[in-house]
N, CA, C and O of each residue as an XYZ file, in Angstrom:
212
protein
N      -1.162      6.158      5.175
C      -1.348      4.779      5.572
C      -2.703      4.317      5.079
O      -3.597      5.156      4.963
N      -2.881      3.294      4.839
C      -3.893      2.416      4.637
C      -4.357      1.222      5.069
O      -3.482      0.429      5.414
N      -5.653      0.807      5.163
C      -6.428     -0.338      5.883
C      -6.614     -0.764      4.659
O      -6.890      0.006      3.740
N      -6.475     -2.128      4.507
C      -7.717     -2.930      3.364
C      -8.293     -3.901      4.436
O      -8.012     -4.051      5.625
N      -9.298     -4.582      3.521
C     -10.170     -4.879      4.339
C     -10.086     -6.309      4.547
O     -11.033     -7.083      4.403
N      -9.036     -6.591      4.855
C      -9.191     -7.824      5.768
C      -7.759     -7.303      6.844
O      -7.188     -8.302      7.282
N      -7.266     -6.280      7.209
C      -7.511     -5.947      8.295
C      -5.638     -5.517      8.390
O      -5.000     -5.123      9.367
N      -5.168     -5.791      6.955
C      -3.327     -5.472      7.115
C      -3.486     -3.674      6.803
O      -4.282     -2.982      6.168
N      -2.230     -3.406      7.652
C      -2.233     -1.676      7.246
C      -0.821     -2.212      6.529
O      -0.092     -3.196      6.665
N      -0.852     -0.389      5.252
C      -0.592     -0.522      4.140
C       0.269      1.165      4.246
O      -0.340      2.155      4.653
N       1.898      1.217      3.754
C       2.190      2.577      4.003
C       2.037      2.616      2.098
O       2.096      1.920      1.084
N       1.783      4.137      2.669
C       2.222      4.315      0.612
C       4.138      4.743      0.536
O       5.038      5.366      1.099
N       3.780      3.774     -0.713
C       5.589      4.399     -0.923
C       5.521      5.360     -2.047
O       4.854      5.048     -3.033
N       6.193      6.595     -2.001
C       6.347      7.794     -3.101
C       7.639      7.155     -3.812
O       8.660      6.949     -3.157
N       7.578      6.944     -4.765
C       8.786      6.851     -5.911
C       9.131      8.007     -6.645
O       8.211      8.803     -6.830
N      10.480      8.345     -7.206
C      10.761      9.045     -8.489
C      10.431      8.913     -9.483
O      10.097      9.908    -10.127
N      10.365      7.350    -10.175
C      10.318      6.886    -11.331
C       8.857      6.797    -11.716
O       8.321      5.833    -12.262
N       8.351      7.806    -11.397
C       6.607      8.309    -11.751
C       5.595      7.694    -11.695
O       4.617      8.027    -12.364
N       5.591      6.284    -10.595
C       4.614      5.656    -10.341
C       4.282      6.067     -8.779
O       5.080      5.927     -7.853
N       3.034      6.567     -8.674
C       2.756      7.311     -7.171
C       2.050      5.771     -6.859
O       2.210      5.471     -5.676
N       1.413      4.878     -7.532
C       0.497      3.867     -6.657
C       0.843      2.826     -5.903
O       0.037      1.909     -5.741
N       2.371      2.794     -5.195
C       3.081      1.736     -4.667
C       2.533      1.913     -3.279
O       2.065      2.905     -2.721
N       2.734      0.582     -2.844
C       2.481      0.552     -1.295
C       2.982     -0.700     -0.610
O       2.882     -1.817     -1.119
N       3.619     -0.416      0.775
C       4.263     -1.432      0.825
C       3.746     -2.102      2.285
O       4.188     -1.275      3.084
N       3.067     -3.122      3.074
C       3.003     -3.368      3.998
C       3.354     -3.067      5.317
O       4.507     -3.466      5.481
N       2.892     -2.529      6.391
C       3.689     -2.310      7.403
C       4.364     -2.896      8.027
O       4.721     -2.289      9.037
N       4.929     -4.309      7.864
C       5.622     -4.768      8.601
C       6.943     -4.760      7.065
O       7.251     -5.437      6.084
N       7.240     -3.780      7.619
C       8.897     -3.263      6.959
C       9.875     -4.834      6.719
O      10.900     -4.733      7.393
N       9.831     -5.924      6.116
C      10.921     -7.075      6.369
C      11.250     -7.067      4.856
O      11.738     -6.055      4.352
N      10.989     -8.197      4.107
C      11.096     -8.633      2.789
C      10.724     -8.683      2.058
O      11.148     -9.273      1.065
N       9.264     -7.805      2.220
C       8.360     -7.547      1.285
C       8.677     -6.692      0.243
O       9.479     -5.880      0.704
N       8.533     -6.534     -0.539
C       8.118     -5.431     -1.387
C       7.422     -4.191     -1.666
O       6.593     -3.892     -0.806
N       7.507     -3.604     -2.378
C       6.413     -2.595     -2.956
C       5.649     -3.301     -4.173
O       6.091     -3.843     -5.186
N       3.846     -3.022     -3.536
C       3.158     -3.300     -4.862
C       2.392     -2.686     -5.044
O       2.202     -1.736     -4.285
N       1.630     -2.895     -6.051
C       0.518     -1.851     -6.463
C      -0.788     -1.636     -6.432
O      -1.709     -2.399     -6.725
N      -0.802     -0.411     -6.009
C      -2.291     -0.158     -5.321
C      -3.365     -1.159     -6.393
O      -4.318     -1.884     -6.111
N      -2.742     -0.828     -7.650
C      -4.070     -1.428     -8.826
C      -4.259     -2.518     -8.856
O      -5.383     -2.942     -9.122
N      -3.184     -3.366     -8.584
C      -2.665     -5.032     -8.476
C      -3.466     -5.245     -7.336
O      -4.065     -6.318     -7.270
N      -3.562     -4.616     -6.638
C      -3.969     -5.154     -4.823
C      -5.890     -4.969     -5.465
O      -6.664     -5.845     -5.080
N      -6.274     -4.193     -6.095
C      -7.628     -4.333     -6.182
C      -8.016     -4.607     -7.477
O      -9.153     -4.223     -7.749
N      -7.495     -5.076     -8.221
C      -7.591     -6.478     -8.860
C      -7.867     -7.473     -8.252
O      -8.860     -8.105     -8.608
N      -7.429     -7.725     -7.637
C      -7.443     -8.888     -6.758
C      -8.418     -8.913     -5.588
O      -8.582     -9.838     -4.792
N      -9.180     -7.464     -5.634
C     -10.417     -7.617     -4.601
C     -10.353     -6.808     -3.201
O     -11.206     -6.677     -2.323
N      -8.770     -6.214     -3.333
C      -8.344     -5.849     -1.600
C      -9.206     -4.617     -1.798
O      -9.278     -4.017     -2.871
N      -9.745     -4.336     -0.879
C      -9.974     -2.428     -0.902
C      -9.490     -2.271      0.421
O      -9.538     -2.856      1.503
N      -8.833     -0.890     -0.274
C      -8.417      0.059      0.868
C      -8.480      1.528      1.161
O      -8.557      2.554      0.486
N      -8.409      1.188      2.596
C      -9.133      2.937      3.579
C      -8.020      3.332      3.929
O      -7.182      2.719      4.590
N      -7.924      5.223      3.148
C      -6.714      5.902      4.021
C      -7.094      5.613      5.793
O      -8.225      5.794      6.245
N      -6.314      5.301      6.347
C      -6.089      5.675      7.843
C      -5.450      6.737      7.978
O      -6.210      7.444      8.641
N      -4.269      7.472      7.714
C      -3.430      8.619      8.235
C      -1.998      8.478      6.741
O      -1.823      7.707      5.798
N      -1.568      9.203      7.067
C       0.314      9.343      6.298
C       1.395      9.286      7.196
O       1.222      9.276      8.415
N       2.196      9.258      6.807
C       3.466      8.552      7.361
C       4.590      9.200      5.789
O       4.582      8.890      4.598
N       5.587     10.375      6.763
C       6.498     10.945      6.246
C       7.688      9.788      6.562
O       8.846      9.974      6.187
């Protein structure tokens, strides 16, 4: 799991298709998976908090 810093937690999603940097919001609805690199591009940083099997 992950914090960025304005305060949303962040699960990581593991894929097959050989991209490990997905992550998808914790509120599980209609979101998507995006990417860790995309998200700090854009300025987000983020803190492991814990994992989530």
């Amino acid at each position: 799991m992950l914090l960025d810093d304005r305060g949303r937690v962040w699960a990581e999603c593991p894929t097959g298709g050989g991209s490990d940097d997905l992550v998808l919001p914790l509120v599980f609805a209609r979101e998507e998976a995006v990417s860790v690199r995309g998200l700090a591009e854009q300025g987000v940083r983020l803190t492991h908090v814990g994992w989530v099997r």
